[in-house]
C-alpha positions as CSV (number, residue, x, y, z in Angstrom):
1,X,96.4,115.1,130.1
2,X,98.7,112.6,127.9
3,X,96.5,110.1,126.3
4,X,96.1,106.4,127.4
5,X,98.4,103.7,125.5
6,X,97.6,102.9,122.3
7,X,96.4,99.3,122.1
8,X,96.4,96.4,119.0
9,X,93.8,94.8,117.5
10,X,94.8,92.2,115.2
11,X,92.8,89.0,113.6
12,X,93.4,85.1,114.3
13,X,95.2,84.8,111.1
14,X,98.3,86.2,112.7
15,X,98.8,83.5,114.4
16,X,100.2,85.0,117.8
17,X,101.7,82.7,120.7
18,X,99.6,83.2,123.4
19,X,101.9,84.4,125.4
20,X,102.4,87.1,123.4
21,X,98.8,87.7,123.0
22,X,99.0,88.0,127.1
23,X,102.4,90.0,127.3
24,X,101.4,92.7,125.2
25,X,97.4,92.6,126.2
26,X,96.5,92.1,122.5
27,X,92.9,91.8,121.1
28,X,92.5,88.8,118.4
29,X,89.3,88.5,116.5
30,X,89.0,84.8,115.1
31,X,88.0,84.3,111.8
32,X,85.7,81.6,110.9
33,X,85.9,77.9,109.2
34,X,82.9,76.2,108.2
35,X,83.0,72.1,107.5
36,X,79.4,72.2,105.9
37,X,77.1,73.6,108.5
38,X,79.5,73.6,111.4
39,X,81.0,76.8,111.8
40,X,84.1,77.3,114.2
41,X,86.0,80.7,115.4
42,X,90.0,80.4,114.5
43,X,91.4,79.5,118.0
44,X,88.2,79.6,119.6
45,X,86.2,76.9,118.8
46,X,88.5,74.6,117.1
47,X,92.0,73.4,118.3
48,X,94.2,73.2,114.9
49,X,94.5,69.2,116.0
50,X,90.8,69.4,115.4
51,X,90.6,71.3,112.5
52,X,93.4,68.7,110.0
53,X,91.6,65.5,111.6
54,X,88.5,66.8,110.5
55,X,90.4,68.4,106.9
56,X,91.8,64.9,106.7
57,X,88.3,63.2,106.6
58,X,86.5,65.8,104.8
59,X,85.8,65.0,100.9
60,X,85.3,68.9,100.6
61,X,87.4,71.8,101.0
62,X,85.9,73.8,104.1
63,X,85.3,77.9,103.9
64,X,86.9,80.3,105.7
65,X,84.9,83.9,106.4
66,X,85.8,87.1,107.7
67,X,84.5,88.1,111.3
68,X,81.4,89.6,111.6
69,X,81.0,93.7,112.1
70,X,80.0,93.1,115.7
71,X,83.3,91.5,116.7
72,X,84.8,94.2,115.9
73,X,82.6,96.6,117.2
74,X,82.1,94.5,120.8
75,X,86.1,95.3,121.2
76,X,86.4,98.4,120.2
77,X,84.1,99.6,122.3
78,X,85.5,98.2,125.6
79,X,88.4,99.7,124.4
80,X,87.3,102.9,123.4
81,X,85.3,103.7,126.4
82,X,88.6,103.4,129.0
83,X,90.0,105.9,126.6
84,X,92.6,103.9,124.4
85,X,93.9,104.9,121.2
86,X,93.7,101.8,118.8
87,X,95.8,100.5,115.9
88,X,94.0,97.5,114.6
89,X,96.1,95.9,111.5
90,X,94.8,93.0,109.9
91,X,95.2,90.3,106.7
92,X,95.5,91.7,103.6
93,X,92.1,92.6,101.9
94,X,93.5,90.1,98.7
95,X,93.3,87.2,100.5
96,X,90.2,87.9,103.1
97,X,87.6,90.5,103.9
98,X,88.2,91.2,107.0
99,X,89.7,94.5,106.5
100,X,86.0,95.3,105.2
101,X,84.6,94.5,108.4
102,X,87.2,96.1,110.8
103,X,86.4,99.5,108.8
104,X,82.9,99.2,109.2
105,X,83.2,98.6,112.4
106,X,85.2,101.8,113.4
107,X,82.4,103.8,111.7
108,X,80.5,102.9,114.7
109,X,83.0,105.0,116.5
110,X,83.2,108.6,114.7
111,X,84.8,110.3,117.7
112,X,87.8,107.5,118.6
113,X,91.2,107.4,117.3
114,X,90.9,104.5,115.4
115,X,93.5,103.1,112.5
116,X,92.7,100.5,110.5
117,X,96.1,99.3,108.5
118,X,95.3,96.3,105.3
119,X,98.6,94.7,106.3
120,X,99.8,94.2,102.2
121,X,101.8,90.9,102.5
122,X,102.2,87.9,104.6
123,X,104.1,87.6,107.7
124,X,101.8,90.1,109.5
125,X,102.3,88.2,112.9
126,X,105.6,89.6,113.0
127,X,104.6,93.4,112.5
128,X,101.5,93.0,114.8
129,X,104.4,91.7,117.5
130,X,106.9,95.0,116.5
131,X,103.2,97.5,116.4
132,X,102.6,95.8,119.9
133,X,106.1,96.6,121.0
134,X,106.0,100.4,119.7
135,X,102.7,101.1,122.0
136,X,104.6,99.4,125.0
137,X,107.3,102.0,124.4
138,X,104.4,104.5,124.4
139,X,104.7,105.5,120.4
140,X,101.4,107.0,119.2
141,X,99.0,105.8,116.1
142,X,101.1,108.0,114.0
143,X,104.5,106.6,115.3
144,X,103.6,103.3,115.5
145,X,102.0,103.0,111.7
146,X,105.5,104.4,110.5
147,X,107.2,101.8,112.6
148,X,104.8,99.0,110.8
149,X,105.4,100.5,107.1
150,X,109.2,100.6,107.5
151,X,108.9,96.6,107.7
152,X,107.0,96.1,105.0
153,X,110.2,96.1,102.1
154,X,112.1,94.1,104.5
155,X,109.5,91.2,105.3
156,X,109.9,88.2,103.4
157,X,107.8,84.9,103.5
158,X,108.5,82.0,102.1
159,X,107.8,78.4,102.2
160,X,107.6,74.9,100.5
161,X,104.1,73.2,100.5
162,X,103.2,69.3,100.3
163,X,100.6,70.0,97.7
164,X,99.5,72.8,95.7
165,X,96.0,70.9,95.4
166,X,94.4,73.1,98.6
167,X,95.7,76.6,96.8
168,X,94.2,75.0,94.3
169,X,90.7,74.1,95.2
170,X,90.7,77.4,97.0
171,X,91.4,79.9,93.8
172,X,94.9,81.0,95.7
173,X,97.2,78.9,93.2
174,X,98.0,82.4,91.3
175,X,101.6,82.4,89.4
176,X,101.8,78.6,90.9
177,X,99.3,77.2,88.3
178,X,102.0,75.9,86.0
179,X,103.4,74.1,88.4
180,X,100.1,71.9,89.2
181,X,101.5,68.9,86.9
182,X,104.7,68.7,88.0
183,X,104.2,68.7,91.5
184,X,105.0,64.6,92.1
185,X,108.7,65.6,90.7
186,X,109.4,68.9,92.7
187,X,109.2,70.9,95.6
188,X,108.6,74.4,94.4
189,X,109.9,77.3,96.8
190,X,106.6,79.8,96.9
191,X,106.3,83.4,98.3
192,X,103.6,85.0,98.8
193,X,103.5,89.0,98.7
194,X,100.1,90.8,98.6
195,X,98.6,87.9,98.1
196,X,100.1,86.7,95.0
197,X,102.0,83.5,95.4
198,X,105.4,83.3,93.2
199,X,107.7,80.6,92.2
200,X,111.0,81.5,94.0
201,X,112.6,78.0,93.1
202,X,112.1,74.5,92.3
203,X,114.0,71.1,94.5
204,X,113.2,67.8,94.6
205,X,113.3,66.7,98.2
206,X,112.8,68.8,101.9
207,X,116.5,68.8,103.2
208,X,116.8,70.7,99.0
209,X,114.0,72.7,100.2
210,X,115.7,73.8,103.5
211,X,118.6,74.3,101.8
212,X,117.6,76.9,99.3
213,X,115.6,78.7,102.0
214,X,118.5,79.2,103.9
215,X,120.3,80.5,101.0
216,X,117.4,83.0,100.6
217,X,117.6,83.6,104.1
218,X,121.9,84.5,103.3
219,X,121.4,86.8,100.6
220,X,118.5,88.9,102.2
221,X,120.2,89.4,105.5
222,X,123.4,90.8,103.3
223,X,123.7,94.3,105.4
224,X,121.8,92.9,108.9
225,X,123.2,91.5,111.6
226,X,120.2,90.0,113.2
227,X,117.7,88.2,112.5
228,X,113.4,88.8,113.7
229,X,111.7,85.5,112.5
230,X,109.3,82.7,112.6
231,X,109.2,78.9,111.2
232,X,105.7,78.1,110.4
233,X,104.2,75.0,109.2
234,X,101.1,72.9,108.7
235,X,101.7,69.5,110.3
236,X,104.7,69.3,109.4
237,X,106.9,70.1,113.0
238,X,109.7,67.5,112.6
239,X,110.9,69.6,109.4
240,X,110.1,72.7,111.1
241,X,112.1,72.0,113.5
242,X,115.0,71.3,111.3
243,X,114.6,74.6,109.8
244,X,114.4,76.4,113.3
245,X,117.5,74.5,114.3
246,X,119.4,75.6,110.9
247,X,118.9,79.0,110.8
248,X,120.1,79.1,114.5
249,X,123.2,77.6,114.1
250,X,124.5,80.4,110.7
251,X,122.2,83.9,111.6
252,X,121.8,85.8,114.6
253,X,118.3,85.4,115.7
254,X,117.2,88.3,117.7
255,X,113.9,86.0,117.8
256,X,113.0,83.1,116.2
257,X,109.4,81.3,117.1
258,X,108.0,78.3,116.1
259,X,104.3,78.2,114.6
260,X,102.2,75.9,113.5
261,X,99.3,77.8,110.9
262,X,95.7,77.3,112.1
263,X,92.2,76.4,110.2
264,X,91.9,79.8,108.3
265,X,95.0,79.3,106.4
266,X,95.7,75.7,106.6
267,X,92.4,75.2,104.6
268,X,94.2,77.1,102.2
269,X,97.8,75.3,101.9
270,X,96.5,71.8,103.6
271,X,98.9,70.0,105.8
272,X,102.8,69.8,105.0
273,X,103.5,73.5,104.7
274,X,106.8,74.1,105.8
275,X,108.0,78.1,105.5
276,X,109.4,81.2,107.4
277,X,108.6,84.7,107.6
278,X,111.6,87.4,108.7
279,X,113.1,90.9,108.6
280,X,116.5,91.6,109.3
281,X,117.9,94.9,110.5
282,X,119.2,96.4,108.3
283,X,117.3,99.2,105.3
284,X,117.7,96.3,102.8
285,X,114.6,96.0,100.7
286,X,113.0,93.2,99.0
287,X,112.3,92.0,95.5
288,X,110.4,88.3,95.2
289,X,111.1,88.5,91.7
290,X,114.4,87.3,92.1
């Protein structure tokens, strides 16, 4: 008797249109956010309109945790019991622990088919979307963890922020700490790869900004014809929407979505974030140190 579908677990951090979430029957555990003693679930409990009034009127930067064992546990055991095969991939264990809890978790379950895949970089949303496609096409956990790792050399993220004082605050500011008393003069161009965050450039203004992530965009689609991708910001939609709108009009876009980052990483880069995630496809690999 062939085995059931394999089915996706995946955390609030990547940031999945709910439609998608609904089209490919995906499980989301929320992260949390606390504002002193007020602790919300990512998408749950807090709307992100919520979450940067309150960031706005906050004098302190709020914490962000991982899930707690017994979300994971509560859905992979509905799961489990109608027989599923699960691939649950989640935010890299650099920049949250919730890869700690998702493993405990499946120790509850000895006897299920359970992976549990430390997605290594940012842009995550997109490979949870191309896992979620591969067990719609009936690929097994085997096929559909090789179908994830292929994307991992080609997936690059990228963005401009409007202050490096949240990554700051938060411990995240990495190889963008030399930047920190500069930042009224530039725009510095950051990636973030297993949560490291690298200086890929430096402009003065957005439309600069735009400009040389385009360019980015150009030389790492040499050898792709088209274009999987999303334009993510933080409260910052009219320039997001420039982006969207630029890439468009000069790349083939297979897919292109529009996201705006919720409380678990917004309390991270604070409003203004402006970036993309993408993979072309084509075999070309990645190197941020360029």
């Amino acid at each position: 008797m062939p085995s059931k579908k394999v089915k996706i677990v995946t955390d609030s951090t990547a940031y999945l249109l709910s439609e998608t979430i609904k089209r490919y029957d995906i499980r989301v555990v929320p992260l949390r956010v606390t504002f002193g003693t007020e602790a919300y679930a990512e998408g749950v409990d807090i709307t992100n309109e919520e979450f940067y009034q309150k960031l706005a009127k906050s004098s302190r930067l709020p914490t962000t945790s991982q899930p707690p064992v017994s979300d994971f546990i509560r859905v992979y055991s509905e799961l489990v019991q109608d027989g599923h095969p699960i691939f649950s991939i989640h935010i890299s264990g650099k920049l949250s622990g919730t890869i700690n809890s998702a493993l405990a978790a499946r120790e509850a379950f000895p006897q299920a088919e359970i992976e549990v895949v430390d997605w290594l970089s940012d842009g995550f949303g997109l490979v949870a979307l191309a896992a979620a496609r591969a067990a719609e096409e009936g690929q097994g956990l085997a096929q559909i963890k090789a179908t994830v790792k292929q994307l991992v050399a080609r997936m690059s993220c990228f963005g401009v922020l409007g202050s490096l004082e949240y990554l700051r605050k938060g411990g995240r500011i990495g190889g963008a700490r030399a930047l920190a008393g500069s930042l009224l003069r530039i725009k510095p161009i950051l990636a973030l790869k297993g949560g490291d965050v690298k200086v890929l450039a430096k402009v003065r203004t957005e439309d600069k900004a735009i400009e040389c992530m385009l360019e980015l965009v150009r030389k790492r689609m040499e050898g792709s014809t088209f274009i999987h991708g999303a334009v993510v910001h933080t409260r910052a939609l009219e320039g997001a929407l420039k982006l969207e709108e630029a890439i468009r009009a000069r790349f083939n876009c297979a897919e292109l979505s529009l996201v705006e980052l919720g409380p678990v990483l917004g309390t991270h880069t604070g409003p203004g974030l402006l970036g993309l995630g993408f993979y072309g496809d084509g075999e070309q690999q990645i190197d941020d140190s360029e």
